[in-house]
C-alpha positions as CSV (number, residue, x, y, z in Angstrom):
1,X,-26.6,-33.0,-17.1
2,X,-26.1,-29.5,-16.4
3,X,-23.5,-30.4,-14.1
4,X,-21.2,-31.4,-16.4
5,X,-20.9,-28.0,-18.2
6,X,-21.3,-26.2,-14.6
7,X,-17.5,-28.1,-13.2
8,X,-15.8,-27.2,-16.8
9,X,-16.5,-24.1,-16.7
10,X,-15.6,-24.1,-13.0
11,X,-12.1,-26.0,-13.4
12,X,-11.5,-23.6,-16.5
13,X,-11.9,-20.4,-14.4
14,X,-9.7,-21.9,-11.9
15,X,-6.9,-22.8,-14.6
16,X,-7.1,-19.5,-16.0
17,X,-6.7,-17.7,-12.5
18,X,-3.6,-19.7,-11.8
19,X,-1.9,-18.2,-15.4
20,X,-1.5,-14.8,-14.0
21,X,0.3,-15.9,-10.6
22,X,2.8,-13.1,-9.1
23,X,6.4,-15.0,-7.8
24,X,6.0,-13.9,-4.4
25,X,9.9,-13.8,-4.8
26,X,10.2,-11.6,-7.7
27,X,10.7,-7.8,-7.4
28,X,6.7,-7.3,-8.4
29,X,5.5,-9.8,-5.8
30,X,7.9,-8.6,-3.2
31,X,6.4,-4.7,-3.7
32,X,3.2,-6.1,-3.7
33,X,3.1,-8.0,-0.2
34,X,4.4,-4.9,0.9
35,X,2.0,-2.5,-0.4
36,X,-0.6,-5.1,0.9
37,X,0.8,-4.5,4.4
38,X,0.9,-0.5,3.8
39,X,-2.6,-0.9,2.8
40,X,-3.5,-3.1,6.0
41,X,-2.3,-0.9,8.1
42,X,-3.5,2.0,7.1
43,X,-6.6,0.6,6.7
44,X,-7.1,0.2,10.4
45,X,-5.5,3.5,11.3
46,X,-8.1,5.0,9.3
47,X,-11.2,2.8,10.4
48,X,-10.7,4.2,14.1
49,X,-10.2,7.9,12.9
50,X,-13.7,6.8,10.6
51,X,-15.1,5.4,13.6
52,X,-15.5,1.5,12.0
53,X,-13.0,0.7,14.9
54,X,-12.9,1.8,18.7
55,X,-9.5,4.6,18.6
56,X,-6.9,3.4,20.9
57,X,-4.1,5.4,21.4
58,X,-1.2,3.2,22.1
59,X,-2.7,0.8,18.7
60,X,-2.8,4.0,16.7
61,X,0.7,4.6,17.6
62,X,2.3,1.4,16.9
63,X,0.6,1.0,13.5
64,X,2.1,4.2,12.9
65,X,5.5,3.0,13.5
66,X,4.2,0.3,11.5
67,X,3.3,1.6,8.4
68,X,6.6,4.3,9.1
69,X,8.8,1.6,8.5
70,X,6.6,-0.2,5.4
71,X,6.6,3.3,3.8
72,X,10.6,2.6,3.4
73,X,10.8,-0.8,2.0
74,X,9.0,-0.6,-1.6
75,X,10.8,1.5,-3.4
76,X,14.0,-1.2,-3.5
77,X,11.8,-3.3,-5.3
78,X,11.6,-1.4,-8.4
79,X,14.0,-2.8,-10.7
80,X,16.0,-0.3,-13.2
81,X,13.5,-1.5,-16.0
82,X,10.1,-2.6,-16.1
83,X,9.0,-6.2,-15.4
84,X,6.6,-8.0,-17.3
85,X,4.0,-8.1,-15.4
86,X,3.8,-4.9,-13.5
87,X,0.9,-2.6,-12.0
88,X,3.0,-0.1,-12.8
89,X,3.3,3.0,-15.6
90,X,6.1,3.3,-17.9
91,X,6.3,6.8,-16.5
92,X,8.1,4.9,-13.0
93,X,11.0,4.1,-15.0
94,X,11.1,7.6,-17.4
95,X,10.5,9.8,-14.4
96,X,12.2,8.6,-11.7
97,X,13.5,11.3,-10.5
98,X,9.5,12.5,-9.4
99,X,9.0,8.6,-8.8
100,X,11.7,9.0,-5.9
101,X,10.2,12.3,-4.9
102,X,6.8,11.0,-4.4
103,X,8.3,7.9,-2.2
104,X,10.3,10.8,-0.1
105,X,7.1,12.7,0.4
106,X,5.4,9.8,1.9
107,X,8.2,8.8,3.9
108,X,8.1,11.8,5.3
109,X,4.4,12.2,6.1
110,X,4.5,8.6,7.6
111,X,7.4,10.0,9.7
112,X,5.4,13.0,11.0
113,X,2.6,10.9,11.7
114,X,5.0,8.7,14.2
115,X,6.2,12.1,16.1
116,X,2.5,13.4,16.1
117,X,2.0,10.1,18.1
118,X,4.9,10.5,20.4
119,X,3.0,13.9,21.6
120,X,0.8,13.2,24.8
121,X,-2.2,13.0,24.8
122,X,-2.6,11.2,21.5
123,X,-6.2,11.4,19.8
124,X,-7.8,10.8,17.0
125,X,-8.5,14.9,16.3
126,X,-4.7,15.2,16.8
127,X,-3.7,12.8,14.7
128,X,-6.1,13.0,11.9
129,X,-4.6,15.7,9.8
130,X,-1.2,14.2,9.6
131,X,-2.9,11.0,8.5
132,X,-4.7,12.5,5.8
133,X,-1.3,13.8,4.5
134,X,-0.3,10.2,4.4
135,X,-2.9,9.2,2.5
136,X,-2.9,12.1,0.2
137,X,0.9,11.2,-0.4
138,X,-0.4,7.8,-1.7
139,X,-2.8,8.6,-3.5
140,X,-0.6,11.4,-5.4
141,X,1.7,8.4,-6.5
142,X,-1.3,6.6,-7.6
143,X,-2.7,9.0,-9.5
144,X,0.5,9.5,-11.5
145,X,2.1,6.0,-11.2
146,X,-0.2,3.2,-11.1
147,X,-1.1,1.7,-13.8
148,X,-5.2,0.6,-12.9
């Protein structure tokens, strides 16, 4: 008999889940597969600087081109005023002037990060510092920005 309460409970949790589905083709869900990707990426850039992953040079370097081009797709996604649903603060669309400064930073940093890998020999103690200025760059727009 405990079954019973067991599979409502389950097909409730389930129901629920599916209320607070993303369009994949709205201007949240697009930003969000993209930030996904960001985060993919630079999640393996940094697990071979961490040492979770063996460093290759020539992997480094393409996910740095990789997450170069990423870095400049989000920000087209942010409509002029604030969705709905958003994992965003207000402050995106009241300051967007340091919203768009923030994006250029990061650009920027992702940038440097492809011409530190253009530089022969590439290796993970020449390449670390740029990295960290990417991920300093998103975290700074997180801090401010994001919403949780």
């Amino acid at each position: 008999m405990k079954l019973i309460p067991l599979s409502v409970l389950l097909v409730t949790v389930f129901a629920l889940a599916g209320c607070d589905r993303i369009d994949p083709d709205s201007p949240l869900g697009k930003r969000k597969a993209i930030y996904q990707q960001m985060l993919d990426t630079k999640e393996d850039l940094g697990g071979m600087l961490r040492g979770r992953l063996p460093f290759d040079s020539q992997s480094f370097a393409s996910g740095a081109i990789e997450l170069d081009e990423l870095s400049r797709q989000p920000w087209q996604h942010y409509p002029k005023v604030k969705e709905e649903q958003s994992d965003a603060r207000e402050d995106v669309w009241h300051k967007q002037e340091r919203f768009n400064q923030l994006a250029r930073e990061l650009e920027a940093h992702t940038a440097a990060l492809v011409a530190v890998t253009a530089q022969k020999p590439v290796t993970a103690e020449s390449v670390a510092p740029t990295f960290q200025r990417v991920e300093d760059a998103c975290e700074a727009c997180h801090k401010e920005f994001r919403a949780y």
